[in-house]
C-alpha positions as CSV (number, residue, x, y, z in Angstrom):
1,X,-47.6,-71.0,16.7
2,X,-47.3,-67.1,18.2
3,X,-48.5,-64.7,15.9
4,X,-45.5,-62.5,14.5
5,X,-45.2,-58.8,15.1
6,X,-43.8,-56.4,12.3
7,X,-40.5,-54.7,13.4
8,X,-40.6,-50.9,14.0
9,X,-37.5,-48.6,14.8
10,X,-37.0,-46.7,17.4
11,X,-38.7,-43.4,17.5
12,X,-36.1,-42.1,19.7
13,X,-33.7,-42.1,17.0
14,X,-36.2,-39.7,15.0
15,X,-36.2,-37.4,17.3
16,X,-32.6,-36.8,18.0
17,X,-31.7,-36.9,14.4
18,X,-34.4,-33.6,13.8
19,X,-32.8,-32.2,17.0
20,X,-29.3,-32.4,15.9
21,X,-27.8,-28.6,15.1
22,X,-26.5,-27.7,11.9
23,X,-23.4,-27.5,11.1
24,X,-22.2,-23.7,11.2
25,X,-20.9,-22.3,8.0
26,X,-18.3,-19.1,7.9
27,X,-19.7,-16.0,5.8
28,X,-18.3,-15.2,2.9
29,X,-16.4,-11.3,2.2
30,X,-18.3,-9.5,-0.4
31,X,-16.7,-9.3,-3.8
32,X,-16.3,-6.2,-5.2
33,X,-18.1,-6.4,-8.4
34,X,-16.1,-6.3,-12.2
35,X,-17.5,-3.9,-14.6
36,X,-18.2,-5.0,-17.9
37,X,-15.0,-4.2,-20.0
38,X,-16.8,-1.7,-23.1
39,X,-13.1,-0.2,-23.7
40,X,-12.3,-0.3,-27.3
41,X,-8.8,-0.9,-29.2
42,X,-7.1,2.2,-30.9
43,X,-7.5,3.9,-34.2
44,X,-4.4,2.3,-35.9
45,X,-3.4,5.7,-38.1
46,X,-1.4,5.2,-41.5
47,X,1.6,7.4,-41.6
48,X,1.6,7.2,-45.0
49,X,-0.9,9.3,-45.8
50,X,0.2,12.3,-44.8
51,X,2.1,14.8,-47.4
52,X,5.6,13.8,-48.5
53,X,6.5,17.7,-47.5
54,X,4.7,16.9,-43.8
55,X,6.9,13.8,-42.9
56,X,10.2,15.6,-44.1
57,X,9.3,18.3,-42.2
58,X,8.8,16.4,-38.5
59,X,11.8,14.4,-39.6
60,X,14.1,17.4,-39.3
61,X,12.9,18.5,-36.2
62,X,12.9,15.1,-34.5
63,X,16.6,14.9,-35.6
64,X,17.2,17.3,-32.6
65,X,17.2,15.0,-29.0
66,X,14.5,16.1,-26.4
67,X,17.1,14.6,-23.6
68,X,20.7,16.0,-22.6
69,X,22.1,12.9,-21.3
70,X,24.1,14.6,-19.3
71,X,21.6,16.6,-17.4
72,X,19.3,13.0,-17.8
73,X,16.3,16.0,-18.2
74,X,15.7,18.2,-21.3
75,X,14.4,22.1,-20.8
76,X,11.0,22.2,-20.2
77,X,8.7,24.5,-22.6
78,X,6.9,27.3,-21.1
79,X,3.3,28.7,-22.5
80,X,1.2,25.6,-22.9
81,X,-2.2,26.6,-24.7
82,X,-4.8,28.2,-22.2
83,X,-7.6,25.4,-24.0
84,X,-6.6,22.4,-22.9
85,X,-8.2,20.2,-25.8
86,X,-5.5,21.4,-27.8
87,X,-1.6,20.4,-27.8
88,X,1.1,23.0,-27.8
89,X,3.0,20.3,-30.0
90,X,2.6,16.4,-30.5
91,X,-0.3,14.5,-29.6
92,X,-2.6,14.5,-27.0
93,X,-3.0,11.6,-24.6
94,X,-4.8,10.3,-21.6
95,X,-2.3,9.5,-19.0
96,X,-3.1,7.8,-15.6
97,X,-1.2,7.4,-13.1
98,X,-3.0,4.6,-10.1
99,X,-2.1,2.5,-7.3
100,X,-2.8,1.4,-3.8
101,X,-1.3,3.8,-1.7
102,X,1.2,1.6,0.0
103,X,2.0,0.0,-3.4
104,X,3.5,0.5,-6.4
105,X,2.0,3.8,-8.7
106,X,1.1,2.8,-12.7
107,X,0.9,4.8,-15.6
108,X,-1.2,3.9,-18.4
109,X,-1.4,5.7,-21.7
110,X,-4.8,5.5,-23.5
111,X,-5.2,7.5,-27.0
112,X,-8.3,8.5,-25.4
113,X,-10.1,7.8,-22.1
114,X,-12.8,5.2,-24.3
115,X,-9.9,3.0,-25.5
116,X,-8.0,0.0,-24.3
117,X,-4.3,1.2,-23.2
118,X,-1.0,1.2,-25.7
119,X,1.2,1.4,-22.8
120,X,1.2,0.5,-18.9
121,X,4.3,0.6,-17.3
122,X,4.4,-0.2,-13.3
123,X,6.9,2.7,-11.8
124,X,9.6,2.4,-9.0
125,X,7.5,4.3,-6.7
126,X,5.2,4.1,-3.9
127,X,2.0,6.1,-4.9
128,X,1.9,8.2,-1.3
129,X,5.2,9.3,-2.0
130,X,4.3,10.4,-5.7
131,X,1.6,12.6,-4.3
132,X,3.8,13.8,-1.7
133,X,6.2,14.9,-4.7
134,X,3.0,16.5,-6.7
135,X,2.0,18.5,-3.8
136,X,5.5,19.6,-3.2
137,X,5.8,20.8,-6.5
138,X,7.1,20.1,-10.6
139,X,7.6,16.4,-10.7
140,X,9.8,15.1,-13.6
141,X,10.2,11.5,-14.0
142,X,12.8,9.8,-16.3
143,X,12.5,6.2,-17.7
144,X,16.3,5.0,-19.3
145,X,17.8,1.8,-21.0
146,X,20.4,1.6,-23.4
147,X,20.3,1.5,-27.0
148,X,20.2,-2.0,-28.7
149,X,22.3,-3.4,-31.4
150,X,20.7,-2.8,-34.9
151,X,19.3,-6.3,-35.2
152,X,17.7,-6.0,-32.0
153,X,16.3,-2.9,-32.1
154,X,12.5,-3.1,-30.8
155,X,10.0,0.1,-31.0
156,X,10.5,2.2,-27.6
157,X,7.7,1.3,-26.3
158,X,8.6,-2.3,-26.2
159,X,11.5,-2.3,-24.3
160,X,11.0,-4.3,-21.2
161,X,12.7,-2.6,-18.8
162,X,13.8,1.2,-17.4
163,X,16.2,2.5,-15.2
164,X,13.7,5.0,-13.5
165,X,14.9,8.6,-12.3
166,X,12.5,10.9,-10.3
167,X,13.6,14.5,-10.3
168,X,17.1,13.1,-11.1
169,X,17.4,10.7,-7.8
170,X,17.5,7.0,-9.8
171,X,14.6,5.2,-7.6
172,X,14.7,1.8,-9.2
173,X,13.5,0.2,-12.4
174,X,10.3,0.5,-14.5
175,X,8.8,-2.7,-16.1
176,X,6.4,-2.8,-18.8
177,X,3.4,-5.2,-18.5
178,X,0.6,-5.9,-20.3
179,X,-3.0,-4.5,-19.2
180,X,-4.4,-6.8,-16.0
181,X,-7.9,-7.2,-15.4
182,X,-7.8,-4.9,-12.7
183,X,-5.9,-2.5,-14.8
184,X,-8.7,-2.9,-17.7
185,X,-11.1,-2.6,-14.6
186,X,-9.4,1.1,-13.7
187,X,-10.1,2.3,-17.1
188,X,-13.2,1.3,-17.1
189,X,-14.1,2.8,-14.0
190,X,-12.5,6.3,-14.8
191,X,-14.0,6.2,-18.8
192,X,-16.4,9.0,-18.0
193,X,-13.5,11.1,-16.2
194,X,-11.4,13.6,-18.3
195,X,-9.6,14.8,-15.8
196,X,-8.9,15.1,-12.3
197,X,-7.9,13.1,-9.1
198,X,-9.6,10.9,-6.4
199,X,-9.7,7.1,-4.7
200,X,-11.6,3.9,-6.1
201,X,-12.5,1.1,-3.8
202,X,-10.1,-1.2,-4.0
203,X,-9.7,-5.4,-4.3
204,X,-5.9,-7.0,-3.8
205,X,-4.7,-9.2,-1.9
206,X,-2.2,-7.0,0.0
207,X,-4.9,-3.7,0.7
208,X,-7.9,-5.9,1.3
209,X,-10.9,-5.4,0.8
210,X,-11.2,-2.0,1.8
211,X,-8.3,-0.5,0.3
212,X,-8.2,2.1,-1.1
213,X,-6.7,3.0,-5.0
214,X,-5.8,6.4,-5.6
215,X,-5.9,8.0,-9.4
216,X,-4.6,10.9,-10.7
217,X,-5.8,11.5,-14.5
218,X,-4.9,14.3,-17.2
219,X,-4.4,15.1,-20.6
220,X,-0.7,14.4,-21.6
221,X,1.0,16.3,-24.6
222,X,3.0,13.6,-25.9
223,X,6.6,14.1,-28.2
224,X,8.3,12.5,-30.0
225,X,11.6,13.4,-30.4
226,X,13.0,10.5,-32.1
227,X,12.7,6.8,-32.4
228,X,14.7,6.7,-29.1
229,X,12.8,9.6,-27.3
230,X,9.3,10.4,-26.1
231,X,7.9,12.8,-23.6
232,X,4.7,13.1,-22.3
233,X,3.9,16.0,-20.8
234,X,0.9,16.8,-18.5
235,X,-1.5,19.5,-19.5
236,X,-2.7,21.2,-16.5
237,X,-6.5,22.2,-15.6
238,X,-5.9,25.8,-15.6
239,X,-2.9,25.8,-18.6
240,X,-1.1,28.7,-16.9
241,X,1.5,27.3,-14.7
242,X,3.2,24.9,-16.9
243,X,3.3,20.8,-16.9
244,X,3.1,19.4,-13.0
245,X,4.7,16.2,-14.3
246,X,6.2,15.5,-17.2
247,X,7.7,11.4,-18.1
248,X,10.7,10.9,-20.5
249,X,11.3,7.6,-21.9
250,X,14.8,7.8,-23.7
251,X,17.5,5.2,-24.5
252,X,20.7,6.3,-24.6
């Protein structure tokens, strides 16, 4: 009998497998990174404490509209208060106004800079052209929709959607959204800014990655004039010239 021989492989095959190349993988683009969202909700304040004589006296007042609907713009007042951190008359807000510069501008209304936004409402208007208005001059921006039948009437705020008007040239239509996380990421961003204007590195799918998103932020003074009328107007740096831009949302 001939003596068997154990089988052994190929080394050849060894060698070419450890020689094969790897297979090339494509590099990932860097996220920008999300802050942490510390924004808190708003102080919910009870009307009802306030003096009997206090409520009847603001009801009288805001009997009288804010908004000539024929004119679509009311008059606006002159000698705002030289201290900014206080109102000529209504309450003081944090308004931003953001948005990639070939895309649509934003405005979201915060009670205060540390708090989640009550309102954002996406604007018919590019944001270039908004600063091109700014620079230009007094900017006044009317948001319109028509009254509702009594059982359907909603708080102001809620309505869906504006017929927009930007220094009385109708531009399209304002819709109300709820905050994104990119909006939510904004405010987060800004919380240690008061005021002022500048860029944010962007993250959409239409800028890119290095888009950029242009802010504008201020104090607003915001009044109401009825349930049907509110104006915010903004408070600026030096208080001496009057409002730069000033947002009516009216139903009429």
């Amino acid at each position: 009998m001939g003596e068997s021989r154990p089988e052994t492989s190929a080394p050849t095959s060894c060698r070419d497998e450890a020689q094969a190349p790897a297979t090339p993988t494509t590099p990932k683009a860097p996220i920008t990174p999300r802050q942490p969202i510390s924004l808190v909700q708003p102080s919910q304040k009870n009307k009802k404490n306030k003096p009997k004589i206090v409520r009847v006296f603001r009801s009288v007042f805001r009997s009288f509209p804010i908004i000539n609907p024929t004119c679509k713009f009311p008059t606006i007042p002159v000698g705002l208060p030289t201290d900014t951190n206080k109102c000529s008359s209504g309450t003081r807000v944090t308004g931003t106004l953001f948005g990639y510069r070939k895309g649509k501008v934003s405005l979201s209304v915060q009670e205060n800079r540390k708090c989640l936004p009550s309102l954002v409402v996406e604007l018919a208007m590019q944001t270039n052209v908004l600063q091109k208005e700014l620079s230009a001059g007094m900017v006044r921006i009317a948001l319109e929709c028509e009254k509702r039948a009594e059982k359907d009437k909603v708080k102001l705020f809620d309505e869906p959607l504006w017929t927009m008007y930007s220094n009385g040239k109708k531009t399209g239509y304002g819709v109300k959204r709820e905050a994104t996380e990119e909006d939510l990421n904004v405010m987060e961003l800004l919380k240690a800014v008061s005021m002022g204007a500048g860029v944010l590195p962007g993250n959409s799918e239409t800028e890119g990655q290095d888009g950029e998103l242009a802010y504008i932020r201020a104090y607003f003074d915001r009044v109401i004039g009825s349930k049907d009328s509110e104006t915010f107007y903004m408070l600026s740096p030096d208080g001496n010239n009057g409002p730069e831009l000033s947002i009516f949302f009216v139903r009429i």
